[in-house]
C-alpha positions in Angstrom: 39.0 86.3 117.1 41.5 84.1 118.8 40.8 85.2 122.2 36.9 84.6 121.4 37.9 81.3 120.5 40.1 80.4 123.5 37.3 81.6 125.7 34.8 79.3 124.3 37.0 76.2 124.4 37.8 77.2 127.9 33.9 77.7 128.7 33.0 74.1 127.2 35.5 72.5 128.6 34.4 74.0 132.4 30.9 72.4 131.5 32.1 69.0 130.4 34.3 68.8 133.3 31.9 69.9 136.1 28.9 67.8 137.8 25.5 68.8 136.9 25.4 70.5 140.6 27.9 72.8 140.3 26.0 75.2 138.5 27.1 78.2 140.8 30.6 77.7 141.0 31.1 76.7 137.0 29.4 79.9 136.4 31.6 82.0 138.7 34.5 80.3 136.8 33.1 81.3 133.4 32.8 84.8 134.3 36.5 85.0 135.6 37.4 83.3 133.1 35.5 86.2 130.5 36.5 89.0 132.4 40.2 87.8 132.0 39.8 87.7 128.6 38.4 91.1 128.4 40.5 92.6 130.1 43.7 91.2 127.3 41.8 91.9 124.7 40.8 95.4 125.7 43.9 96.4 127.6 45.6 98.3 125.1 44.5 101.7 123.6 44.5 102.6 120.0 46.2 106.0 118.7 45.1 105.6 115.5 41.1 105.9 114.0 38.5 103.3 113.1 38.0 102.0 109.7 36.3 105.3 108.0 36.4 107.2 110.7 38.3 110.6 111.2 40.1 111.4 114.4 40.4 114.6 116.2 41.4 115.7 119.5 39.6 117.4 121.9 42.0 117.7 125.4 46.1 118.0 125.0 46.5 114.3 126.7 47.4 111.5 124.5 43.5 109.9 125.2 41.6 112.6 124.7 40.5 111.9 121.6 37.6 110.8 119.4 36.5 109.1 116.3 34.2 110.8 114.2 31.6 109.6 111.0 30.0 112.1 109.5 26.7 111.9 107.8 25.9 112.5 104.4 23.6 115.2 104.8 24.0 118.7 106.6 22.6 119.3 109.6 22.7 115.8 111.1 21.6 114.5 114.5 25.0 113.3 116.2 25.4 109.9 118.5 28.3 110.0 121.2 29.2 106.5 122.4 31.5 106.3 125.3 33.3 103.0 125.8 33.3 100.2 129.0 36.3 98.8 130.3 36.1 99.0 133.8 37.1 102.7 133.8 41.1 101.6 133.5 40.9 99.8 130.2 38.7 100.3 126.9 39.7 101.7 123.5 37.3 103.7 120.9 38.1 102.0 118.2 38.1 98.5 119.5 34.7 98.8 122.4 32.5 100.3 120.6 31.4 97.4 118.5 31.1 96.8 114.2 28.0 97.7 113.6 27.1 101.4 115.3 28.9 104.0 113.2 27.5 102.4 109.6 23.6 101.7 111.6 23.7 105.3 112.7 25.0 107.3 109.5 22.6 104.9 107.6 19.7 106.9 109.6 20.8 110.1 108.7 22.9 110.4 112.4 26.7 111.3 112.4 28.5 109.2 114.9 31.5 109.8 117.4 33.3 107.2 119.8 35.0 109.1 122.1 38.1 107.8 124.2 39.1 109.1 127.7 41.9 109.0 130.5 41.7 106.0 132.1 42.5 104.8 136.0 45.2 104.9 137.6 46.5 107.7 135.5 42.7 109.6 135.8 40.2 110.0 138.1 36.7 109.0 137.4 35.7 112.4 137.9 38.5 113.5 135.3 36.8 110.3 133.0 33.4 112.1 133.5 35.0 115.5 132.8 36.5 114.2 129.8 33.3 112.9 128.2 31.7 116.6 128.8 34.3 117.8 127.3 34.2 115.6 123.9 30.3 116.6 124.3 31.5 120.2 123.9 34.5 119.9 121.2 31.4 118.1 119.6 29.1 121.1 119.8 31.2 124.0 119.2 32.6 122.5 115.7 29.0 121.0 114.9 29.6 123.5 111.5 32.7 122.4 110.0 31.5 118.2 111.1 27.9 119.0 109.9 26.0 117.7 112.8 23.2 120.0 114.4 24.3 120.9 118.1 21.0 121.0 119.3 20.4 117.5 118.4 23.2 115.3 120.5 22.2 112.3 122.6 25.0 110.6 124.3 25.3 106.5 125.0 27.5 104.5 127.4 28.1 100.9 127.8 29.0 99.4 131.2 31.5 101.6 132.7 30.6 104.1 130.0 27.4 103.4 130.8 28.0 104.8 134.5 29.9 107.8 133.2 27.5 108.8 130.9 24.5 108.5 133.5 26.6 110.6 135.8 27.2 113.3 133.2 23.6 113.0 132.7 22.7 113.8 136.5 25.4 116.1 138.0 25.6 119.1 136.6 28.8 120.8 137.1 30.5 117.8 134.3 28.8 119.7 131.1 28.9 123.3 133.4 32.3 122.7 133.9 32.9 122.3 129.7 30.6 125.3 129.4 28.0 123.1 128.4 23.7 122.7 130.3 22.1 119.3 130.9 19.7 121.2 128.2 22.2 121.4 125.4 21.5 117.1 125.3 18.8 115.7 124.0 18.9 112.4 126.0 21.1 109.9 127.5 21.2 106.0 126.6 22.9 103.5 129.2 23.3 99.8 128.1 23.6 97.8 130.7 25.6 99.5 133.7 25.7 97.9 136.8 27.4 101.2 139.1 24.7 103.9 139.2 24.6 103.4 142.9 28.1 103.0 144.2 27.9 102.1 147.6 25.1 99.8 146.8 27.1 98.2 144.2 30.1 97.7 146.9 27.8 96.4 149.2 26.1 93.7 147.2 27.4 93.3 144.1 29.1 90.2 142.9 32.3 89.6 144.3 34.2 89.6 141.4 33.9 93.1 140.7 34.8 94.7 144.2 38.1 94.9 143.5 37.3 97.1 140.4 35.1 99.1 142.3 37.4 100.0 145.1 40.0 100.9 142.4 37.3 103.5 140.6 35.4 104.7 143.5 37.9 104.3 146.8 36.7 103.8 150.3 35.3 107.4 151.0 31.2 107.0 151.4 30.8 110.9 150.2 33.0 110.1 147.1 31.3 107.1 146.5 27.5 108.7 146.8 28.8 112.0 144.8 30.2 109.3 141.5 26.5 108.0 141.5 23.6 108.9 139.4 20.8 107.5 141.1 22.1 110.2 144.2 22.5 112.6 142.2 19.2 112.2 139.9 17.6 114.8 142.2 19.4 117.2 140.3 18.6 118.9 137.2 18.9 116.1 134.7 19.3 115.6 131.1 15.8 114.6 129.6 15.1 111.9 128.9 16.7 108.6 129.3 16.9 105.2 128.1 18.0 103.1 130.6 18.4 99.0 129.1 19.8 96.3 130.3 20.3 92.5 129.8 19.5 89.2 132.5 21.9 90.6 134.9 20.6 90.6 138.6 23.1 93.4 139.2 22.2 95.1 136.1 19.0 94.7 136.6 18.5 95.8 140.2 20.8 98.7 139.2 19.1 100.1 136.3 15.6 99.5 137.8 17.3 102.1 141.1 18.1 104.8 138.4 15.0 104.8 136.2 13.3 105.1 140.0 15.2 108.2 141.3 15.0 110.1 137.6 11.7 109.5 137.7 11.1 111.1 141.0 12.9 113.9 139.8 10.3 114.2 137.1 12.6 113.0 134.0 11.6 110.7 131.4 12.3 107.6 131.7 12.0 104.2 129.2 13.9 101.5 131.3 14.0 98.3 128.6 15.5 94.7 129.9 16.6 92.8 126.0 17.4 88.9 126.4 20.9 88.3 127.5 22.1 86.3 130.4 25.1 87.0 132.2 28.7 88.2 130.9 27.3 87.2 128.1 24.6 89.2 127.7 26.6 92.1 129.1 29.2 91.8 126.1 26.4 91.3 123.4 24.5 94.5 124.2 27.3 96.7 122.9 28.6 94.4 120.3 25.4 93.7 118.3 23.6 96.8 118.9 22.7 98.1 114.9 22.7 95.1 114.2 18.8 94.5 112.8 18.9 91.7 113.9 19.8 92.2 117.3 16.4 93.2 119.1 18.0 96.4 121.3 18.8 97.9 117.7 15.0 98.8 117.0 14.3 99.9 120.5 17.3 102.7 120.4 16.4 103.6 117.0 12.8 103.9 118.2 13.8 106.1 121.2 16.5 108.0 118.8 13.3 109.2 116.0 11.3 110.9 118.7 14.4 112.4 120.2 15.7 113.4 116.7 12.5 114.0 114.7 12.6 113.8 111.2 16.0 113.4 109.1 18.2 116.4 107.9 
C-alpha cells in the first residue's frame, strides 16, 4: 500500500509541475516512474502460500512451485494463472491479484497460481517449460486435488501473458511435459504486449527494450521461435481469449495474434476492456473477479462455454 501511495503522490506531483504541453514527456515519466515501482514491489519471491491456498511443488528448484484452491465439489473445472513481471521478477502469491482464487472457486472452478524460474537464472524457454510442466503436475494429480483434467484452461498476464500464448502455440512445451495442445481447453491472455518478438523490439516503446533484449537476446531465429503469433501456424490450443486494455502496444500486439490463430483455423474472441496505459495494464490482472470490474463477466462468459455446466 505504501508504494501505491508514493506512486500516486509522485504521479500528481509530475502533473502539477509540468506545462499543459508536455503531455508526452509527463507520460513517459509516469510510466518509468510505475515500472520502477513495480519492479520493488514485485522483486522479491514468496516461499510460502497465499492466504487459503495450499502449496505444492511440481519441479526440484526452489520456484517451481504453485498455489492451489480447491473447489468444493468433485470433479471441478481448474484455472491456471501464470504471473507477469517481466519474466525476471513476479511472485504467485503477490501478482496474481485478490480477487481470482475466491471469484473462481465461487463458480465451481478450483484455482492454481503457478510460479516459475525467472531470468537471469532461467531461460524463457525453461519459463515456458516450467508452466507445461505445472500444467502436467496439475493433470496427473487432478484425483487427489479434485479438479477434472479434461477441463483446464490456462491464463497469463503480461509476461505470463506471452508465456502462456507460447505454450498455447508451440507444441513441443506441453510434448515435452508429456502433455497435447488437446489436453487444454483454452488459453486466456490479459494484456500481453510480446507475442511478436522482433516486432515488439522493433517498435515498441522504448522503455521496454532493455527488458526485451534481456528475455529474448539479439538472435532473430530465437526471437521468432519465443513468439506466438510465428508459431500460431502450429497446432494450437483451442480456443483463445485474447484481451487487452488502451495500450497501442498491447493493442497492436494482441490484434497480430488473434490474426495468425485465426488463420490457423483456431478460435478466437479478441476483447479490448477500458484501461489506459500502465494503468490499465496493472488493473487488468488486479481487478479481474472483481464484478465490478467489466473483464470479470467477459472471462467468466468465455470460461461457461469452455467448462459447461458445474460439477
Amino acid at each position: 500500500m505504501r508504494k501505491i501511495l508514493l506512486l500516486a503522490i509522485s504521479a500528481a506531483i509530475i502533473s502539477v509541475a509540468m506545462p499543459a504541453n508536455a503531455g508526452p514527456l509527463r507520460d513517459r515519466i509516469k510510466e518509468r516512474i510505475a515500472k520502477r515501482e513495480m519492479k520493488k514491489a514485485g522483486g522479491q519471491t514468496s516461499q510460502i502460500p497465499a492466504p487459503g491456498a495450499t502449496e505444492y511443488s511440481y519441479g526440484s528448484a526452489p520456484l517451481q512451485k504453485l498455489d492451489f484452491w480447491g473447489a468444493k465439489q468433485n470433479n471441478a473445472p481448474l484455472v491456471i494463472f501464470v504471473h507477469g513481471g517481466g519474466w525476471d521478477k513476479g511472485d504467485k502469491s503477490n501478482a496474481t491479484g485478490a480477487y481470482k482464487a475466491p471469484h473462481y472457486n465461487g463458480l465451481g472452478y478450483a484455482f492454481a497460481s503457478i510460479n516459475y524460474r525467472l531470468l537471469p537464472e532461467a531461460s524463457v524457454e525453461q519459463q515456458a517449460a516450467d508452466v507445461a510442466s505445472a500444467v502436467s503436475y496439475l493433470r496427473s494429480n487432478a484425483s487427489k486435488l479434485g479438479i477434472d483434467a479434461s477441463r483446464i484452461v490456462l491464463m497469463g498476464h503480461s509476461a505470463g501473458a506471452h508465456l502462456v500464448a507460447l505454450v498455447g502455440t508451440d507444441p513441443h512445451y506441453l510434448r515435452a511435459a508429456g502433455l497435447s495442445q488437446g489436453d487444454l481447453k483454452g488459453v486466456i491472455t490479459l494484456d500481453g504486449a510480446c507475442y511478436d518478438v522482433p516486432a515488439q523490439m522493433s517498435d515498441g516503446p522504448d522503455i521496454m527494450q532493455d527488458t526485451y533484449r534481456k528475455a529474448f537476446g539479439s538472435d532473430p531465429a530465437r526471437q521468432r521461435a519465443l513468439s506466438p503469433t510465428w508459431q500460431a501456424a502450429a497446432p494450437n490450443v483451442s480456443p483463445f481469449l485474447i484481451m487487452h486494455v488502451e495500450r497501442n502496444d498491447g493493442t497492436r500486439q494482441s490484434e497480430g495474434l488473434s490474426n495468425a490463430l485465426r488463420q490457423a483455423g483456431v478460435p478466437v474472441q479478441l476483447t479490448g476492456v477500458k484501461g489506459k496505459g500502465l494503468k490499465g495494464h496493472m488493473e487488468i490482472n488486479r481487478s479481474l473477479g472483481d464484478p465490478g470490474y467489466a473483464g470479470t463477466a467477459i472471462v467468466d462468459a468465455w470460461l461457461a462455454t469452455r467448462f459447461g455446466r458445474r460439477g
